[in-house]
GUVEX-30128 format. One line per field, with one value per residue (C-alpha): x, y, z; residue number from 0. Coordinates in pm, 1 decimal, decimal comma. Layout:
! residues N
xx	X; ...
yy	Y; ...
zz	Z; ...
i	NUM; ...
This chain:
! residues 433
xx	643,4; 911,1; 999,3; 1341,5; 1243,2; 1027,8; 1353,2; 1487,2; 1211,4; 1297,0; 1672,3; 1583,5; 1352,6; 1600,2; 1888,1; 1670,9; 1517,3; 1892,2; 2019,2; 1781,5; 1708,0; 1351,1; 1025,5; 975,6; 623,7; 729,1; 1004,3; 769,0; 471,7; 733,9; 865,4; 492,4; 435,0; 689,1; 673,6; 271,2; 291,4; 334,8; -17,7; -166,3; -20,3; 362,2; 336,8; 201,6; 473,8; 757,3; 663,5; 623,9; 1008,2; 1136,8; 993,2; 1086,2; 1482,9; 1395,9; 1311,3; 1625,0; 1902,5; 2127,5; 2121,5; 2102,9; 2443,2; 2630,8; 2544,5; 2664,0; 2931,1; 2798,5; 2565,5; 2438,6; 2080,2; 2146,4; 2337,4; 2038,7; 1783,1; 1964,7; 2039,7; 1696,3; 1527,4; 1762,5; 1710,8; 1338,7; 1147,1; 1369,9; 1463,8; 1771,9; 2114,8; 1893,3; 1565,1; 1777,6; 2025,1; 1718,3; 1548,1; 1877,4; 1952,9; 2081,8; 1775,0; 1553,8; 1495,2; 1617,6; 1935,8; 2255,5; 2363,4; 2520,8; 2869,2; 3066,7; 3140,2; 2748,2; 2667,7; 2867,5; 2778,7; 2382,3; 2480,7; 2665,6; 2426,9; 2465,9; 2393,8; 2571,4; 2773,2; 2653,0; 2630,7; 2238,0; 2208,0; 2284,8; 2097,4; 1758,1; 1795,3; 1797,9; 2022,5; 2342,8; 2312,1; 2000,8; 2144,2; 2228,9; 1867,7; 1678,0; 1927,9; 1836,0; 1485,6; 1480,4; 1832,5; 1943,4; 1591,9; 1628,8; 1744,7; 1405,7; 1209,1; 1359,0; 1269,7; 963,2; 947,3; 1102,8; 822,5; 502,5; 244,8; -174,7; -413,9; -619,9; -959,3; -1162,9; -1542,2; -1687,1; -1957,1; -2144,0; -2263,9; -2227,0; -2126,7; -1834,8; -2010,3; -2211,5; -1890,1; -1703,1; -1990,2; -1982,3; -1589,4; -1653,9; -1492,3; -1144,0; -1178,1; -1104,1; -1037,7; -1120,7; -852,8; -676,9; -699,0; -962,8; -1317,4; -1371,5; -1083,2; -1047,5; -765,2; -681,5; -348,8; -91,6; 93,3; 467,7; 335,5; -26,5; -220,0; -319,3; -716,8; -893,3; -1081,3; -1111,0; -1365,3; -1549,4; -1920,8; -1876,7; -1592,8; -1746,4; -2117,6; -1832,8; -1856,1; -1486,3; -1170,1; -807,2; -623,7; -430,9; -470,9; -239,0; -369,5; -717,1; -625,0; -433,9; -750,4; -909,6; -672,5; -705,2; -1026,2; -1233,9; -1634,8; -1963,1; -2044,6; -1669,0; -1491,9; -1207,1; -932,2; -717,3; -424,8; -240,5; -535,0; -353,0; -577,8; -812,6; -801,3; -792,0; -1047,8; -1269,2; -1231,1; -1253,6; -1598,0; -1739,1; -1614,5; -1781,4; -2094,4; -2105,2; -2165,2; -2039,0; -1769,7; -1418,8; -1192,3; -977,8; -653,5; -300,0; -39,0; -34,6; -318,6; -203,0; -218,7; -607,0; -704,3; -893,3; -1071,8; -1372,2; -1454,0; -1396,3; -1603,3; -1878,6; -1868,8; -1833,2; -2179,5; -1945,5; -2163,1; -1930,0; -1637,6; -1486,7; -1223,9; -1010,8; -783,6; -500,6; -413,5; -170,1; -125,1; -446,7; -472,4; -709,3; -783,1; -749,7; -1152,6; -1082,6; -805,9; -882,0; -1189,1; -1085,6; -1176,0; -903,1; -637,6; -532,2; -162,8; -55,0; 277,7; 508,6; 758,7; 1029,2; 803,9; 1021,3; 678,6; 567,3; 853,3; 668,5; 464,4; 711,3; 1078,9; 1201,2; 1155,4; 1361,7; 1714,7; 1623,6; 1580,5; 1849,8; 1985,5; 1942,3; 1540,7; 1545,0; 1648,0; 1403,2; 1119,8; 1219,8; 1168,5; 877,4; 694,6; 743,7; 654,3; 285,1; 293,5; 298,5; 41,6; -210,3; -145,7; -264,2; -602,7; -685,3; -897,3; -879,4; -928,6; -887,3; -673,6; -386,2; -318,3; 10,3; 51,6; 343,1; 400,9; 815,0; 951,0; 1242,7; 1261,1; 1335,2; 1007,7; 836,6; 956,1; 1180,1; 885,5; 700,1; 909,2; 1094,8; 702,5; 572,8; 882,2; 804,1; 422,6; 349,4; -33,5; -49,5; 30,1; 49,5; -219,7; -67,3; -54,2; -219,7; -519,1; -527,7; -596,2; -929,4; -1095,2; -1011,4; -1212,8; -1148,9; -904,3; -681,3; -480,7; -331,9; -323,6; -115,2; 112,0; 190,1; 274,9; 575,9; 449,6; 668,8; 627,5; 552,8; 331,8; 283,0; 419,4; 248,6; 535,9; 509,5; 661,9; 489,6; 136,8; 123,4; 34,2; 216,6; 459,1; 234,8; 369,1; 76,3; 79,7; -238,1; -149,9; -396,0; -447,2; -511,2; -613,5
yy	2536,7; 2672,6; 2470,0; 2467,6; 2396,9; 2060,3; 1929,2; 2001,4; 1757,3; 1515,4; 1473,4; 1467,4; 1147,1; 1019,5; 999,1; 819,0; 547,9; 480,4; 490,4; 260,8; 97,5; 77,6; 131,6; 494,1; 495,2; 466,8; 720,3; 977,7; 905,4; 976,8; 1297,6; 1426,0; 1340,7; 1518,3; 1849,6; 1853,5; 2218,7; 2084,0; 2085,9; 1774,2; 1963,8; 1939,9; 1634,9; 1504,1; 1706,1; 1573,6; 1199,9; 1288,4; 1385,0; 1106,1; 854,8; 1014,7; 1065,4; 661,0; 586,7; 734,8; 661,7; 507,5; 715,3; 1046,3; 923,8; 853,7; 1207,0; 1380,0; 1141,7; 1107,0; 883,4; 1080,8; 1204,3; 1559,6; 1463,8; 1193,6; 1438,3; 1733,3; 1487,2; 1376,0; 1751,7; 1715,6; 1368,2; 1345,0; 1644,6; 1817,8; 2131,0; 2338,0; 2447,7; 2815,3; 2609,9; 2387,0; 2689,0; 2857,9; 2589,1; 2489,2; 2887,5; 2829,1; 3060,4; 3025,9; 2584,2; 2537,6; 2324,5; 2532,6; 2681,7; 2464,4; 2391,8; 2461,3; 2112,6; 2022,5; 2297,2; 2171,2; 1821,5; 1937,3; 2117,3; 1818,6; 1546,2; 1282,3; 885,3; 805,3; 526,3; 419,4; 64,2; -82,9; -106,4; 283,8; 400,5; 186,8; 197,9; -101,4; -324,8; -431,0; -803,0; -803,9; -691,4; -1056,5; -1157,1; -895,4; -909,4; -1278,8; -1143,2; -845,7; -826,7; -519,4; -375,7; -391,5; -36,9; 89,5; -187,8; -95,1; 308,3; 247,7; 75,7; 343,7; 581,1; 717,9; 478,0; 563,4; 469,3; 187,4; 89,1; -226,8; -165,8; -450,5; -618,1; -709,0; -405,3; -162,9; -130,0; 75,9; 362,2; 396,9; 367,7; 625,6; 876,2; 851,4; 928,8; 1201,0; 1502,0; 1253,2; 1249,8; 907,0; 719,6; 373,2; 76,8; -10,2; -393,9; -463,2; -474,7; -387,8; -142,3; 268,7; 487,0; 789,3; 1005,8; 1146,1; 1425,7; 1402,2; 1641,6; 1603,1; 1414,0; 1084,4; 1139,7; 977,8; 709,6; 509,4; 792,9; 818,3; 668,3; 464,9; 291,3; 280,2; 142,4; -126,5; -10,3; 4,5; -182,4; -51,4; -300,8; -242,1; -299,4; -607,0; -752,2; -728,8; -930,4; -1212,3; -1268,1; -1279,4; -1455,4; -1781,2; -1856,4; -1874,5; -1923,1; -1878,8; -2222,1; -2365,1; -2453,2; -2208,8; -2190,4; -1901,7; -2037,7; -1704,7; -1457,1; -1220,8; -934,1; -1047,6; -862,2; -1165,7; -1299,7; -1043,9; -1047,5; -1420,5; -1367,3; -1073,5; -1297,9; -1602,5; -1396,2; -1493,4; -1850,5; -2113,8; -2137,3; -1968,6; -2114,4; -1825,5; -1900,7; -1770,6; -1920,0; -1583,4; -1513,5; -1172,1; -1118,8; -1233,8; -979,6; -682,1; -951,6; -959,3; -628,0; -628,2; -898,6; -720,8; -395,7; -569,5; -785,8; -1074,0; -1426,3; -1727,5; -1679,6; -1895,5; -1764,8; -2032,0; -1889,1; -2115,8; -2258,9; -2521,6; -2803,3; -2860,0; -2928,5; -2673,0; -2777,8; -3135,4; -3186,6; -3043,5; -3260,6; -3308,9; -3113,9; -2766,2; -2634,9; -2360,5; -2357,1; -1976,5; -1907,3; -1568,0; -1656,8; -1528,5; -1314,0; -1094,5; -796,3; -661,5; -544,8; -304,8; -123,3; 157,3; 171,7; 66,5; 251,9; 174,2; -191,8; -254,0; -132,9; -339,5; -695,6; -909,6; -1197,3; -1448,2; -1306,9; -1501,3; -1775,8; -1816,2; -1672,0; -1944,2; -2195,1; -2085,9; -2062,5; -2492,1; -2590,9; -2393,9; -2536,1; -2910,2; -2798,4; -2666,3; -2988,1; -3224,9; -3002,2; -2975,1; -3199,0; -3368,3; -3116,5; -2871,6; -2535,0; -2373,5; -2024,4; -1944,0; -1585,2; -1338,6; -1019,2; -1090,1; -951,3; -1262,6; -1637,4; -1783,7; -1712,6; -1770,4; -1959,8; -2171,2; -2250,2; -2354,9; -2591,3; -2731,8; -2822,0; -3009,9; -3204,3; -3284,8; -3337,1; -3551,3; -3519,3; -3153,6; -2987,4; -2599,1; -2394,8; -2238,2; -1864,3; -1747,1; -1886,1; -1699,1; -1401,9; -1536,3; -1364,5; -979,9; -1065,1; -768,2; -631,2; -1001,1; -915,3; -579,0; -726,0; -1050,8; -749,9; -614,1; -834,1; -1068,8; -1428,9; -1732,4; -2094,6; -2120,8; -1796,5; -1442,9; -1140,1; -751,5; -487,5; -111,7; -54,2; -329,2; -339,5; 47,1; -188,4; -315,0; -643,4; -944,2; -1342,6; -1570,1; -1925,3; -2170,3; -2560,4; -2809,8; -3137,8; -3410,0; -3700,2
zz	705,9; 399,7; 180,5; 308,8; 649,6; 503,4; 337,8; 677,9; 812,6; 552,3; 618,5; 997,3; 902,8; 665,1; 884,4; 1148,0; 933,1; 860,3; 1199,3; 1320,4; 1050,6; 1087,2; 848,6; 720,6; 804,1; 1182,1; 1107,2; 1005,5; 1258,8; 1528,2; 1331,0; 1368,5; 1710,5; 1820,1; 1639,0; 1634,9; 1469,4; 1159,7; 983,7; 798,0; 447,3; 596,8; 737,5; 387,3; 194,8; 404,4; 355,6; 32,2; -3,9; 195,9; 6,9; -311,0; -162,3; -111,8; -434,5; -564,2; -274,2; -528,0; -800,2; -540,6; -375,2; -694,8; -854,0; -525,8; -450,2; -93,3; 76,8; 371,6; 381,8; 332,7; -14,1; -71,7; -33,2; -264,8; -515,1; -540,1; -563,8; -893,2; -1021,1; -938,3; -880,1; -1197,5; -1024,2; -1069,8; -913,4; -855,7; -755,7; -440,1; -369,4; -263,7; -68,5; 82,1; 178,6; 564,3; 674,5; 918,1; 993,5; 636,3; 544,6; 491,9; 180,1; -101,2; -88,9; -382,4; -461,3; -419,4; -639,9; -872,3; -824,6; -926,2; -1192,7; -1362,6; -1271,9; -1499,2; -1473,1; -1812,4; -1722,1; -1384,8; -1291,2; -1342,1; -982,1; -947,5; -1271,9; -1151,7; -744,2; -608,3; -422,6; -563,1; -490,5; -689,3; -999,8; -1116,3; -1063,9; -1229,1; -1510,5; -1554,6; -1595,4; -1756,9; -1955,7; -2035,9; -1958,2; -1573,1; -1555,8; -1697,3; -1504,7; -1194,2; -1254,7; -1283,6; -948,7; -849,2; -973,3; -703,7; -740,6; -783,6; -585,1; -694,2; -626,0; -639,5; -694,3; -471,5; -724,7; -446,1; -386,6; -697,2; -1043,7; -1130,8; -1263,3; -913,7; -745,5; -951,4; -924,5; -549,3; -555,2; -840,7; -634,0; -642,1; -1031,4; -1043,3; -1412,9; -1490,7; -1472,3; -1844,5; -1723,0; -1444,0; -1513,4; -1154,7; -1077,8; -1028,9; -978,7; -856,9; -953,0; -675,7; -720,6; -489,1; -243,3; -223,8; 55,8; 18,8; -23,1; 314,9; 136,3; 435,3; 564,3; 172,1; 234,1; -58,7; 137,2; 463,0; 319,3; 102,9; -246,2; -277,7; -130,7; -145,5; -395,7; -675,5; -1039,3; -1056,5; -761,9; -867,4; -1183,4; -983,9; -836,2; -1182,9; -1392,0; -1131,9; -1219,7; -962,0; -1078,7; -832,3; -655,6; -603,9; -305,5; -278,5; -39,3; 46,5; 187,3; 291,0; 302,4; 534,9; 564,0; 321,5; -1,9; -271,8; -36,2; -64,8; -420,3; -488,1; -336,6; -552,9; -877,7; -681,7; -666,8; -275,7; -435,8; -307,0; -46,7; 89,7; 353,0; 460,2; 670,3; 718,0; 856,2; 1107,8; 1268,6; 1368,9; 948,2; 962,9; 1205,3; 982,2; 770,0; 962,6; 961,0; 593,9; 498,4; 710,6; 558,4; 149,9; 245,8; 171,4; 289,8; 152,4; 338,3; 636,6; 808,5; 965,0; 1264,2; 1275,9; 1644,7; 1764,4; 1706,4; 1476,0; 1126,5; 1021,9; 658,9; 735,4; 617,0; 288,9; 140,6; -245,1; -192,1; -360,5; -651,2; -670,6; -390,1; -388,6; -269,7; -221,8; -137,3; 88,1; -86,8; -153,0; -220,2; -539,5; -683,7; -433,2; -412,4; -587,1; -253,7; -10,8; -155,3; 159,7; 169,4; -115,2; 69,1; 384,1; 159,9; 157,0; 34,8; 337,7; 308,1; -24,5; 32,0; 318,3; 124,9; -178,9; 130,9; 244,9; -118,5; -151,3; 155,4; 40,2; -283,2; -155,6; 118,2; -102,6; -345,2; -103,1; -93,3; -448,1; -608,4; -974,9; -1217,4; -919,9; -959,5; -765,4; -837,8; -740,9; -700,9; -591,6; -593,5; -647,8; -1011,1; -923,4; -1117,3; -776,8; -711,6; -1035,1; -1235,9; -1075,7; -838,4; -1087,0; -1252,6; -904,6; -811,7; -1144,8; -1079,9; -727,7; -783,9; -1117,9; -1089,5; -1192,4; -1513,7; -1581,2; -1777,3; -2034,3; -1922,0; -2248,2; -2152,0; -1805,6; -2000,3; -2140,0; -1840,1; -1946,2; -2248,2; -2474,0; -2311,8; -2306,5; -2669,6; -2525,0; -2186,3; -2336,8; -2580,4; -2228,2; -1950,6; -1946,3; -2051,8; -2028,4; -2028,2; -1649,8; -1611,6; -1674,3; -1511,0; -1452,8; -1377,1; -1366,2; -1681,7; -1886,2; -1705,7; -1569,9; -1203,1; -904,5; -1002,4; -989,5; -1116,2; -1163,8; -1254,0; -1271,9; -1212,2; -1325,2; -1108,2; -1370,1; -1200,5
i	0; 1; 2; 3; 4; 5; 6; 7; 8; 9; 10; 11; 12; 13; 14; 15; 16; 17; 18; 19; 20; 21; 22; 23; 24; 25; 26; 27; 28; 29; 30; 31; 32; 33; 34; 35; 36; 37; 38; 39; 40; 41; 42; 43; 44; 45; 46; 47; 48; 49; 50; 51; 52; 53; 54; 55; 56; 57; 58; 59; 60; 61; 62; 63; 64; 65; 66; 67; 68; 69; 70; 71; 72; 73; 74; 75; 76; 77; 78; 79; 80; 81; 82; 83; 84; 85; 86; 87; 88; 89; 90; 91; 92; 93; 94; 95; 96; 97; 98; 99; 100; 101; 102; 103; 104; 105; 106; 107; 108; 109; 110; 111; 112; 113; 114; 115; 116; 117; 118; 119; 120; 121; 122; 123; 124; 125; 126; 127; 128; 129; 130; 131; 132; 133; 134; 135; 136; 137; 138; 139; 140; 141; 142; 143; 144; 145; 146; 147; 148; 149; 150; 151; 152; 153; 154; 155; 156; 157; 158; 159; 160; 161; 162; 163; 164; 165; 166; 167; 168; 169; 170; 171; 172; 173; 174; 175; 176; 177; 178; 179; 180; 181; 182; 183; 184; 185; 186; 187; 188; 189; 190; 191; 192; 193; 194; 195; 196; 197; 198; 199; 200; 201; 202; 203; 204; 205; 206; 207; 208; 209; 210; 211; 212; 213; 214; 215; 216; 217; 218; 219; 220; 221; 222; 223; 224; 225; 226; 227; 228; 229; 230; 231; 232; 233; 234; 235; 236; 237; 238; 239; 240; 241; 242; 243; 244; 245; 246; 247; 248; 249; 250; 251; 252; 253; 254; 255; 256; 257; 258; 259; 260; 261; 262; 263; 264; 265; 266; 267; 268; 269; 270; 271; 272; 273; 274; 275; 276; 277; 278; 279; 280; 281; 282; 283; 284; 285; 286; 287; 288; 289; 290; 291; 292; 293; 294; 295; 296; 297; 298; 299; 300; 301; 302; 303; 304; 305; 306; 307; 308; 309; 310; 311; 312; 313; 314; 315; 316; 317; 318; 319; 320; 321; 322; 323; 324; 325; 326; 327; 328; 329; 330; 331; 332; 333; 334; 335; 336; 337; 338; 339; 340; 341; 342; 343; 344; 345; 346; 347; 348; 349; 350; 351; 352; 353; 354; 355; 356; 357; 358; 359; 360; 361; 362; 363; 364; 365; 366; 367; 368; 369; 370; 371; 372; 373; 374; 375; 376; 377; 378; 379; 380; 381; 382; 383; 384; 385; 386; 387; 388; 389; 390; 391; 392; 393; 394; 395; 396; 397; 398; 399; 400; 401; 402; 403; 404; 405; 406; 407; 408; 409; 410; 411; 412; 413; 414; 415; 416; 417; 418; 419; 420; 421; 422; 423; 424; 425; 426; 427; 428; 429; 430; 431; 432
C-alpha cells in the first residue's frame, strides 16, 4: 500500500471507532479482515497512525478547526509525525486509494499550526472534564504530563528470576537490541518506532521456555516497592491475569505462599498457563464462585495484602490513546467506589504488622490520595509507611528514583514524564496491632 492509501485506511478506522464507539483494537482487526491484501507491514503502519491521530484528537481538531477523522488524521501527520504542508499535500494527493487533495483552508490550517494559547485540555489531549483533576495534581505542569501520555510507549520486559538473570535474558532477545530498565532490577525494554511492527515476543523462545513476561517498568516496581519477602503469606486480591502475581513470586523466590483471586473470574483466565510456563510453585489461584467466601480462612493471616485496584486507567493511556476519550465522569465515581470497598476487604485479611499495598495505575487524587486518607480514617489499626522508605528496595538506584517520581504524604507516584514508565500510585499501610 502508498502511503496515501494507508492514511486512507486510517481515517476509514477512525471514523468507525467513533461511530460505534468501540475499542480501536477491534476497529482495526475488522479493517484487516476485511481487506486481507493488506500485508502484516500495512496493517502495522495503519494502527500505527490511528493510534497516533488518537493520541492527539484534541490538539489535531483545534489546529484544523474540525473534528472529523480526515481533519484528525491531517492534523496529526503535522503535530506528531512533524511533516510539512509539501510532505501531507503529497500523501493526501486524491490519486489512486489516497485521500483527496488539500483544501485551501486545510492547507492553510497546516501551515499555521500553532497551540499557543489553547486550553490545557487541547494543548495535552485529554478530556475536558478532567482538566480540574489533573490540575489539582500536576498544576500548571498537566499540559506536559499529559503529552507525555500522549507519547508511543516501549515495550517492557520482566526477566522472570526464576528462571534467568537479566543478562541471559537479554542475550537471548539480542537481535531486538533491547536496553536495560533505568529503575527495575529485573526489567528490559525495547524501542518502537510509529510505524514499525510490534516484535512477536510471544513466539521468542525465551518467552515461550518463561524467561520473560510482558510488564512494564512501573508495574514491575509496584510489585517491588510493596515489599513482599520469600516465605510470607501474600494475597493478590485483584490478580486479573496475573502479572503482579507472577512477580510477587520471583521476589518471593517461590517461597512461601500466594492466594490469587479476582473478583472476575473471566480476568483470571490466562494465569494458569502463565504460572506454568514462569516455573512459578507458590501460587494459589482462587476462582471466585457464588455465594462463597473464598478468603474466609485467611482473615488476619496475610503478610502483605496486594490490591491492584480497579481504576480509571489515566496511566496507560500511552498504550491505550483510545481509552482516555471513552472515560467519563460517572466511571469515576464508580471506580472511587469500587477502590474502598477493596480496601476494607483486604483490611480484615491482614495481620498485625501485616502490609497492604495499594496500587493503581490512575495519575488522579480520587484515587490516591484521597483513598488513602478516607481509609486511615475509617480503619484506626493501620498507619501509612512513609513512601520514602518504599524506595529502599531499588537500592542504588532509590536517590534518583525518589528525585523522579511524585512523593507525597500518602504515597508516591511514576508518570511518563517523571519516571520515563507507565503512571503507577503506590501506597504501603502498616497494620499496628
Amino acid at each position: 500500500m502508498t502511503p496515501g492509501a494507508r492514511i486512507s485506511a486510517a481515517i476509514e478506522v477512525i471514523a468507525d471507532i467513533e461511530a460505534k464507539r468501540r475499542p480501536a483494537a477491534d476497529a482495526l482487526k475488522d479493517w484487516g479482515l476485511v481487506h486481507r491484501f493488506a500485508g502484516s507491514a500495512d496493517r502495522a503502519a495503519i494502527a500505527g497512525l490511528v493510534y497516533d491521530a488518537l493520541r492527539r484528537r484534541a490538539s489535531s481538531a483545534h489546529i484544523m478547526g474540525d473534528q472529523h477523522p480526515r481533519a484528525v488524521l491531517l492534523g496529526m501527520l503535522r503535530l506528531e509525525r512533524k511533516l510539512d504542508c509539501e510532505a501531507i499535500a503529497a500523501r493526501a494527493d486524491g490519486g489512486r486509494f489516497a485521500p483527496a487533495p488539500l483544501s485551501a483552508e486545510e492547507h492553510a490550517r497546516l501551515g499555521a499550526a500553532d497551540l499557543a494559547g489553547a486550553p490545557a485540555w487541547v494543548a495535552g489531549d485529554y478530556p475536558q472534564w478532567l482538566d480540574p483533576y489533573l490540575a489539582r495534581v500536576f498544576g500548571g505542569e498537566r499540559i506536559a504530563e499529559a503529552a507525555a501520555l500522549a507519547s508511543r510507549a516501549p515495550l517492557d520486559l520482566r526477566v522472570n528470576a526464576l528462571k534467568a538473570e537479566r543478562e541471559r535474558a537479554c542475550a537471548a532477545l539480542a537481535h531486538l537490541n533491547p536496553v536495560l530498565t533505568r529503575w527495575s532490577p529485573v526489567g528490559l525494554r525495547l524501542a518502537l518506532d510509529a510505524d514499525a511492527k510490534s516484535p512477536a515476543i510471544h513466539a521468542e523462545p525465551g518467552f515461550i521456555k518463561g524467561l520473560v513476561e510482558v510488564q512494564d517498568e512501573g508495574s514491575q516496581l509496584a510489585a517491588l516497592l510493596c515489599g513482599a519477602k520469600p516465605g510470607q503469606q501474600v494475597i493478590d486480591i485483584c490478580a486479573g491475569a496475573g502479572g503482579k502475581t507472577l512477580a510477587l513470586a520471583a521476589i518471593m523466590e517461590n517461597r512461601g505462599q500466594i492466594y490469587a483471586t479476582d473478583s472476575d473470574k473471566r480476568r483470571l483466565a490466562p494465569i494458569h498457563e502463565r504460572l506454568e510456563r514462569a516455573g512459578v510453585h507458590n501460587v494459589q489461584v482462587r476462582t471466585p464462585r457464588a455465594q462463597e467466601n473464598l478468603l474466609g480462612d485467611l482473615e488476619r493471616r496475610a503478610d502483605l495484602v496486594l490490591i491492584d485496584a480497579p481504576c480509571t486507567g489515566i496511566g496507560t493511556w500511552r498504550r491505550n490513546p483510545d481509552a482516555k476519550w471513552r472515560v467519563r465522569p460517572g466511571a469515576l465515581a464508580q471506580r472511587v467506589e469500587e477502590q474502598a470497598e477493596v480496601l476494607d476487604r483486604a483490611a480484615a485479611l491482614v495481620k498485625p504488622g501485616g502490609r497492604i499495598g495499594y496500587v493503581t495505575c490512575s495519575l488522579l487524587a480520587d484515587e490516591n490520595g484521597d483513598q488513602v486518607r478516607a481509609f486511615l480514617a475509617r480503619q484506626s489499626d493501620f498507619t501509612l509507611l512513609p513512601p520514602v522508605e518504599l524506595t529502599g528496595v531499588l537500592e542504588e538506584r532509590a536517590p534518583l528514583f525518589r528525585e523522579a517520581a511524585l512523593i507525597s504524604e500518602q504515597g508516591l507516584l511514576m508518570t511518563p514524564r517523571r519516571t520515563d514508565t507507565d503512571g503507577f500510585y503506590v501506597a504501603v499501610l502498616v497494620r499496628r496491632r
